[in-house]
C-alpha positions in Angstrom: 11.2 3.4 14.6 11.7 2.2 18.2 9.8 -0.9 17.9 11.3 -2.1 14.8 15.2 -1.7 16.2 14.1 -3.2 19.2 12.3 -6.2 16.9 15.8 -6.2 14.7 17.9 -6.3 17.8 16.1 -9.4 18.7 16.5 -10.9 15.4 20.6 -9.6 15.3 21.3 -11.5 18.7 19.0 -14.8 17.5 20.7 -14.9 14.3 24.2 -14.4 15.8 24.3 -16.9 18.3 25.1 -18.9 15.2 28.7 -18.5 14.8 28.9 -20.3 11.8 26.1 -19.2 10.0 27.7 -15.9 7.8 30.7 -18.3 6.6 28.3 -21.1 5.5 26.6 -18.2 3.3 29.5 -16.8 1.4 30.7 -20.6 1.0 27.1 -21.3 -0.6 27.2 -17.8 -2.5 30.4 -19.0 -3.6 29.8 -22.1 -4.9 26.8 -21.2 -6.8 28.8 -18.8 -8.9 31.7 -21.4 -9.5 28.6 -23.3 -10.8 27.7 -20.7 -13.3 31.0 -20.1 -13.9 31.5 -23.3 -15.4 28.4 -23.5 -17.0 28.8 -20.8 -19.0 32.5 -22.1 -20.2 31.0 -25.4 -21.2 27.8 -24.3 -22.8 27.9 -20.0 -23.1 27.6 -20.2 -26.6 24.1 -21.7 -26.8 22.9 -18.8 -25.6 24.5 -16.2 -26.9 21.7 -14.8 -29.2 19.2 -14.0 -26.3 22.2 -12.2 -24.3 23.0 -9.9 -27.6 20.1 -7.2 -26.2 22.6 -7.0 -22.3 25.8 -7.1 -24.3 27.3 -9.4 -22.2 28.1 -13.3 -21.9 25.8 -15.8 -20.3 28.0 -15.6 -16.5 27.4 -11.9 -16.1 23.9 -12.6 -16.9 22.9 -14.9 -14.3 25.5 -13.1 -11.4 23.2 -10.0 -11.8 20.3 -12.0 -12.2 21.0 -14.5 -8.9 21.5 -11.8 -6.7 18.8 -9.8 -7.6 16.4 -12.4 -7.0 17.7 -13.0 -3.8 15.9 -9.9 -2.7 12.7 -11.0 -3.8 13.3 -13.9 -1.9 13.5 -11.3 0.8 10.1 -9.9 0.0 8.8 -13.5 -0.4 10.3 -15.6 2.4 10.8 -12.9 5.2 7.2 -12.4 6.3 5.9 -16.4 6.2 9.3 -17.0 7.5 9.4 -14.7 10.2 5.2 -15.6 11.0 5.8 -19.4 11.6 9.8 -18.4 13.8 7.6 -16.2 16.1 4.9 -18.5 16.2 7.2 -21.7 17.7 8.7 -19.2 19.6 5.9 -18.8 21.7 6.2 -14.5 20.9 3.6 -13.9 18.0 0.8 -13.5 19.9 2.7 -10.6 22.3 4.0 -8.9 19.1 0.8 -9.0 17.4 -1.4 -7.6 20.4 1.2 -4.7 21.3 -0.4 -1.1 20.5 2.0 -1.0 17.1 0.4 -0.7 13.6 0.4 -4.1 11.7 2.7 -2.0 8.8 5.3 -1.5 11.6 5.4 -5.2 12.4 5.7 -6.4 9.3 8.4 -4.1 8.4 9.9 -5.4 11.1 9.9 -8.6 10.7 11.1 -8.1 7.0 14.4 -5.8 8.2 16.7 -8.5 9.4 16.3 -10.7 6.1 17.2 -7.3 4.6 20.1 -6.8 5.9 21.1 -10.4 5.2 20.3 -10.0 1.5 22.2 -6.4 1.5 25.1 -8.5 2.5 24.8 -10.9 -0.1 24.6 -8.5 -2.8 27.8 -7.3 -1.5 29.4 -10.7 -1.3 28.4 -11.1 -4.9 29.4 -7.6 -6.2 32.7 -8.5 -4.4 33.1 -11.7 -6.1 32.4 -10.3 -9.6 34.5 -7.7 -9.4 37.9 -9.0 -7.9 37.7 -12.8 -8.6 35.3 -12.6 -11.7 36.8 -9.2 -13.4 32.7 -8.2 -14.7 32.8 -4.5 -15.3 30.3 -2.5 -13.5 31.0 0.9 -14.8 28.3 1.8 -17.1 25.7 1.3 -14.3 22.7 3.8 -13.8 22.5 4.0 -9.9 19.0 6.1 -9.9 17.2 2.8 -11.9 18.9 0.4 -10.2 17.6 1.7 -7.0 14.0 2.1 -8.1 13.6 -1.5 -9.6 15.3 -2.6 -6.6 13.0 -0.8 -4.6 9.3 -1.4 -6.9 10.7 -5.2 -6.6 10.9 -5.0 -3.2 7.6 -3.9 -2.2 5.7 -5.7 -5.5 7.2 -9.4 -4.0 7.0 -8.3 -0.2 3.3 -8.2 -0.6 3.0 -11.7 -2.2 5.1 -12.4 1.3 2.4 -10.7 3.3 -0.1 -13.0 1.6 1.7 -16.3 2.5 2.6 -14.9 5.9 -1.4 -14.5 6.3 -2.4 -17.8 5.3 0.1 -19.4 8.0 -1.5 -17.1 10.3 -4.9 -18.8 9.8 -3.4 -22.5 8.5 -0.3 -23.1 9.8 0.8 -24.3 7.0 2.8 -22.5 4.0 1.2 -22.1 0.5 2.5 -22.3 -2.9 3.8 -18.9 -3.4 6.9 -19.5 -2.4 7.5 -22.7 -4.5 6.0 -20.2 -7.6 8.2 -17.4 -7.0 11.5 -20.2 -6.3 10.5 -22.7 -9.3 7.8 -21.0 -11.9 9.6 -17.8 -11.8 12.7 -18.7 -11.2 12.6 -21.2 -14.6 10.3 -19.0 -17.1 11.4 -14.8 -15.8 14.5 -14.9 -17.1 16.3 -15.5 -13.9 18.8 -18.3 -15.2 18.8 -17.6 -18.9 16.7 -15.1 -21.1 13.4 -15.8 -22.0 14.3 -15.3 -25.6 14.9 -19.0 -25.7 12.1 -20.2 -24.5 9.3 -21.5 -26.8 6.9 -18.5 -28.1 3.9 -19.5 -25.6 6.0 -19.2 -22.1 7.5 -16.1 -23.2 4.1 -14.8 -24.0 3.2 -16.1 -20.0 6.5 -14.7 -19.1 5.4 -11.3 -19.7 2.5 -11.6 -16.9 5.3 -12.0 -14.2 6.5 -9.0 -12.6 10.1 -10.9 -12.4 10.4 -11.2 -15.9 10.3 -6.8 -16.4 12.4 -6.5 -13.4 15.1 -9.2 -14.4 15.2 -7.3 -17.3 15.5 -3.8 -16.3 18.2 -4.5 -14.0 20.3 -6.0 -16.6 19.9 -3.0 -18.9 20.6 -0.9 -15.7 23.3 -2.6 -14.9 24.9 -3.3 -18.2 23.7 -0.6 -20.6 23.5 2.0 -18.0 19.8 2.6 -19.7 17.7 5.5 -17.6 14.6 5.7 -16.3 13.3 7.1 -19.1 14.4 3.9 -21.0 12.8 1.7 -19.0 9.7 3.6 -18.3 7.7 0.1 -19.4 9.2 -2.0 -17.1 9.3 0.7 -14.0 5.7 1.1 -15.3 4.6 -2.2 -14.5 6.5 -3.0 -11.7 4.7 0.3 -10.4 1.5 -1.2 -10.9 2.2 -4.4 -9.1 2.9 -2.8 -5.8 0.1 0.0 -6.2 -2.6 -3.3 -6.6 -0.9 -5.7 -4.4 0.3 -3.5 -1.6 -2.8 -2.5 -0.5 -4.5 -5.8 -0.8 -1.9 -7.7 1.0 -2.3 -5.5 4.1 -6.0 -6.3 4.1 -5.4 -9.5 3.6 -3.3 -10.0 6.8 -5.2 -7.8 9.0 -8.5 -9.9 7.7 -6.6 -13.5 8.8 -5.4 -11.8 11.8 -9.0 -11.3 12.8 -9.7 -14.6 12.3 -6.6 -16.2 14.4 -7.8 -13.7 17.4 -11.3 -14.6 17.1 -10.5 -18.5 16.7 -8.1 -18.2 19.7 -5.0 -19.6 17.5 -2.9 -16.9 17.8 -0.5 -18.2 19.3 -0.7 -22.1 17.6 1.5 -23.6 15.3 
């Protein structure tokens, strides 16, 4: 525990030196909600048939939606992101060869872009609530957290795999750009898959965003229990159970290779 505060302190003083950084995010959270807001005045309608299983209108939809997938950016962008900051830095290398476990250090490095996202689900909560007047009450706390928290660790291993392949190629790999774009467009993030043509619903369904964009919103909305979305918890539960374990691998395999290359330290 003494490591990783000492790792976030670092991070909290980095990241602060940037006065203007916080106000820039709540402008862009801001704006991006206006955007939606609009959207769904000019076109909610359209959609309207593939919101009728959230019982709500298109707006509500894609708030929840939005800031939920800004944690699995989290889980996605913190470790690669964190990998290539240390690495120009000139600090990888003495992180990475300090007696710590590789899980502490990764945790680590994932902690600060936590926080940040914690903040932005805050920002956005705030928004809806007081300048966009979405009702919140029916929501199930207990499977909000756990599909928050299967998310979290399903998507942070997909992280640790980019993070790995930096490690080794200094050069970033597609799974951001899958997670931000493929995902982003067919698991439901900016409208329900219902209206989507029958074949990328069907490749939909292999996406862990898809069950977990969905669970939330029946958390959220229809205050549904764990119980009632024992499919979706299900499968999330088996994407971090598989890719967990593999991702850790995976890193402490490419972090072999840096040490015995002598790159360590390159970027």
């Amino acid at each position: 525990m003494r490591k990783a505060l000492a790792l976030l302190k670092k991070d909290f003083l980095m990241e602060t030196s940037y006065r203007f950084a916080f106000f820039f995010n709540v402008f862009g959270v801001l704006t991006s909600l206006a955007t939606y807001f609009f959207i769904d005045r000019l076109f909610g309608n359209a959609v309207t048939r593939g919101l009728e299983e959230f019982g709500v209108n298109y707006f509500s939809y894609v708030l929840v939606s939005m800031a939920f997938f800004g944690y699995v950016g989290v889980g996605i962008g913190s470790f690669a992101g964190r990998i290539q900051s240390e690495q120009a830095q000139g600090t990888l290398e003495a992180i990475l060869l300090t007696p710590t476990r590789i899980s502490t250090i990764l945790i680590s490095l994932a902690l600060w872009n936590l926080i940040l996202a914690t903040v932005d689900m805050l920002i956005y909560i705030g928004l809806a609530v007081f300048a966009f007047k979405i009702n919140f009450t029916n929501v199930n706390i207990l499977s909000t957290t756990l599909i928050f928290i299967l998310t979290i660790f399903s998507f942070s291993a997909v992280g640790i795999i980019s993070a790995s392949f930096i490690m080794v190629f200094k050069r970033g790999v597609p799974f951001d750009w899958i997670v931000g774009s493929l995902e982003g467009l067919i698991g439901g993030v900016y409208f329900p898959i219902s209206i989507l043509p029958g074949w990328l619903q069907l490749l939909a369904q292999f996406l862990p965003i898809t069950h977990a964009i969905k669970a939330v919103q029946l958390a959220v909305y229809k205050g549904y229990t764990p119980a009632q979305l024992s499919k979706e918890l299900i499968i999330l539960s088996l994407f971090t159970i598989i890719l967990l374990p593999f991702s850790l691998w995976v890193f402490k395999y490419s972090l072999r290779i840096a040490r015995r290359d002598g790159t360590l330290g390159q970027y």
